[in-house]
C-alpha positions as CSV (number, residue, x, y, z in Angstrom):
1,X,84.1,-7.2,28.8
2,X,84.7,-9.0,32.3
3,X,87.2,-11.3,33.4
4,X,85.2,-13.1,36.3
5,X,87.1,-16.2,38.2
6,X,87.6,-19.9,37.1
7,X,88.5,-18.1,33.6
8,X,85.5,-16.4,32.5
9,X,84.6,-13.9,29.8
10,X,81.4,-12.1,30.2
11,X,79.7,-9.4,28.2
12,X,76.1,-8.3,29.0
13,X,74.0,-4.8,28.5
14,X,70.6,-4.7,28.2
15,X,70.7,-5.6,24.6
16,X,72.2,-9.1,24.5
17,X,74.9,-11.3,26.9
18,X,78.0,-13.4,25.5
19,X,79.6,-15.6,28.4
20,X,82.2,-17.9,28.1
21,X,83.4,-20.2,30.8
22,X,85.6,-22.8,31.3
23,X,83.5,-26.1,32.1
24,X,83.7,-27.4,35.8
25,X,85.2,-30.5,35.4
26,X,86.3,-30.9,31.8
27,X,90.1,-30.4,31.5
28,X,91.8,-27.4,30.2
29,X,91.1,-25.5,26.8
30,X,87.0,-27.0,27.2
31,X,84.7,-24.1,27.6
32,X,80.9,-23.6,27.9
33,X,79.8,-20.9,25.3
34,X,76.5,-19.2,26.7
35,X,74.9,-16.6,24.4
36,X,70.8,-14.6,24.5
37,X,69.2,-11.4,23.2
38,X,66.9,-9.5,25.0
39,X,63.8,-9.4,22.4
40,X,62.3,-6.5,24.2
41,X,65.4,-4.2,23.6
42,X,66.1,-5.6,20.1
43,X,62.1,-5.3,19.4
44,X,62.6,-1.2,19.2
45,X,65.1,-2.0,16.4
46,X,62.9,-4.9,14.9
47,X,59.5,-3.8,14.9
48,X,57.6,-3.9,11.2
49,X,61.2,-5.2,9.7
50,X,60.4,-8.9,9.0
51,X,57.4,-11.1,8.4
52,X,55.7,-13.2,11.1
53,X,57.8,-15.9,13.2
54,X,60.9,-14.2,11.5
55,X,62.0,-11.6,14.4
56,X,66.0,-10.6,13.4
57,X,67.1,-10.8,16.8
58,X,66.1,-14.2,17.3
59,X,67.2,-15.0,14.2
60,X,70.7,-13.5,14.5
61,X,70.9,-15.3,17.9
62,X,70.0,-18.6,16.2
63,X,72.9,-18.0,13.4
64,X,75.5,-16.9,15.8
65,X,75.9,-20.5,16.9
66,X,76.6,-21.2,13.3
67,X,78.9,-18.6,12.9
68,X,80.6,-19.9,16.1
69,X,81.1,-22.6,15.1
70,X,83.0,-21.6,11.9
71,X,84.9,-19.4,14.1
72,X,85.9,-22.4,16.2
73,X,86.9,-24.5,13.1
74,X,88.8,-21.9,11.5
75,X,90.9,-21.7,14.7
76,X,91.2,-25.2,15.5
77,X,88.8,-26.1,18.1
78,X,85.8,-27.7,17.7
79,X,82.0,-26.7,18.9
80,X,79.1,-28.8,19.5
81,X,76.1,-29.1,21.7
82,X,76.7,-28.8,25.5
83,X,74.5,-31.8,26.2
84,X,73.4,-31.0,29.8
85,X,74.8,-28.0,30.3
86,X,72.1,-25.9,32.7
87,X,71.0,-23.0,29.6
88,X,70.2,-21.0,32.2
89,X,73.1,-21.1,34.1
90,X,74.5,-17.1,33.1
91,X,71.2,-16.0,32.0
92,X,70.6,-12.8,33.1
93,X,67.3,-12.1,35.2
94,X,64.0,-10.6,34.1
95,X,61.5,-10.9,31.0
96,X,62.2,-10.5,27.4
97,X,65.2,-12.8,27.6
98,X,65.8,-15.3,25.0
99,X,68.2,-17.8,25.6
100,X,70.4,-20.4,23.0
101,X,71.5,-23.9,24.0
102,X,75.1,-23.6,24.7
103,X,77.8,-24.5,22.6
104,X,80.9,-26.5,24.2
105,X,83.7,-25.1,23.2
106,X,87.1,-27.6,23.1
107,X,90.3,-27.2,22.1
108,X,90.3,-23.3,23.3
109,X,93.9,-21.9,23.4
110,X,93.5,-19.0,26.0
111,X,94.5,-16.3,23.9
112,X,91.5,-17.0,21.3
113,X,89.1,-16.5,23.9
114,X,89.0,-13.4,23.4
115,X,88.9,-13.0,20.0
116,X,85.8,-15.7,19.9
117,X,84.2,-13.2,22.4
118,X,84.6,-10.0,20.2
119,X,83.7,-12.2,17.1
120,X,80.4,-12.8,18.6
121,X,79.2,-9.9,19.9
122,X,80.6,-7.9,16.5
123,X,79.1,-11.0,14.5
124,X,75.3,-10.9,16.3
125,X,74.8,-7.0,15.8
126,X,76.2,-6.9,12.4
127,X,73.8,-10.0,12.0
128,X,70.6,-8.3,13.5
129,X,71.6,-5.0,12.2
130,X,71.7,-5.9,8.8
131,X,67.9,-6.3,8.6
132,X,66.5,-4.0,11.5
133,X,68.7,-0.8,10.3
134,X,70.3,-1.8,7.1
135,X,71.5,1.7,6.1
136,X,73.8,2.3,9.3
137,X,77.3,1.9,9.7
138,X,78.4,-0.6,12.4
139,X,81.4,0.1,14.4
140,X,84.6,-1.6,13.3
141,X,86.3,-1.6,16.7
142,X,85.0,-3.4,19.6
143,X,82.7,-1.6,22.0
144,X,82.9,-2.4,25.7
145,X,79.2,-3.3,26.8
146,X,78.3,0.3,27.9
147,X,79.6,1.6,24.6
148,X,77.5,-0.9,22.4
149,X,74.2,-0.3,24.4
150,X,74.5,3.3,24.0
151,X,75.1,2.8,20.4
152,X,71.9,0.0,19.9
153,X,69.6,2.6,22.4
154,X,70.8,5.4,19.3
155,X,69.5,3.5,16.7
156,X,66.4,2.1,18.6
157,X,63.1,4.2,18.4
158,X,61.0,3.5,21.7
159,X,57.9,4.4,20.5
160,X,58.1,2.8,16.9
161,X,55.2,0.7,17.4
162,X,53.1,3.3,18.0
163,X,54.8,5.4,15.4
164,X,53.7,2.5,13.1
165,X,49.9,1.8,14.3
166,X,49.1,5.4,13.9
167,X,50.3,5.3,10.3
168,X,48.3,2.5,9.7
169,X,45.3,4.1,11.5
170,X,45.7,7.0,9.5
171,X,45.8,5.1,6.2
172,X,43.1,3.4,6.9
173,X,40.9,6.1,7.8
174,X,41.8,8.4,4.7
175,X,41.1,5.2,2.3
């Protein structure tokens, strides 16, 4: 996790990014919650795991602004849409990435920041994980970004899909 100026958290692998930032502008305690997933990463977890239109990652990415939500409430600030906020504005660069409308965050005591952070990023791979690889056993610390993506590249399988296809050919061909 990164502490980056005008009082930022950032956490981003190849796997998914979390970045919360305090909104140009907007008083203290209001912050601009930016989350994505990278599908292609996520796909070597997700692959043959759900039906059509129902990929987990992009699903757990959608529910993660739910959950966020909740978290907020719980703690006493309040989310909603960031109604012009730039989605694209923390993004990071290159294909596969797919990206949620940002959440404004208000009412933010400093000191929950951080604790919304780790919520999320716990909260989104716990989410996607409970589908993609339902038997394993999810950390229940923290990892820093370079510890979670070596953890999610452990449980991924590069070549699933064509693990997969030549089942299927083989099936088909026995039949």
């Amino acid at each position: 996790m990164q502490t980056v100026p005008n009082r930022s958290l950032e956490y981003k692998n190849a796997f998914l990014y979390i970045v919360i930032r305090e909104e140009p502008g907007a008083g203290p305690g209001t912050y601009l919650f930016y989350c994505g997933i990278n599908t292609r990463w996520f796909c070597r977890l997700a692959w043959k795991k759900a039906g059509i239109c129902s990929n987990p990652a992009v699903r757990g990415i959608q529910l993660l602004r739910t959950h966020v939500s909740r978290f907020a409430a719980e703690h006493g600030m309040i989310a909603d849409k960031a109604e012009g906020a730039d989605l694209f504005a923390v993004a990071p660069k290159g294909d596969g990435w797919w990206n949620e409308s940002p959440l404004r965050i208000e009412g933010a005591a400093a000191d929950k920041l951080c604790e919304l952070l780790e919520f999320s990023v716990m909260d989104l791979v716990r989410t996607v994980l409970v589908v993609c690889v339902p038997d394993v056993q999810v950390p229940a610390a923290f990892l820093d970004e370079a510890a979670m993506q070596k953890f999610l590249e452990l449980l991924s399988v590069a070549d699933e899909r064509e693990r997969v296809m030549a089942d299927e050919r083989k099936s088909h061909t026995v039949a």
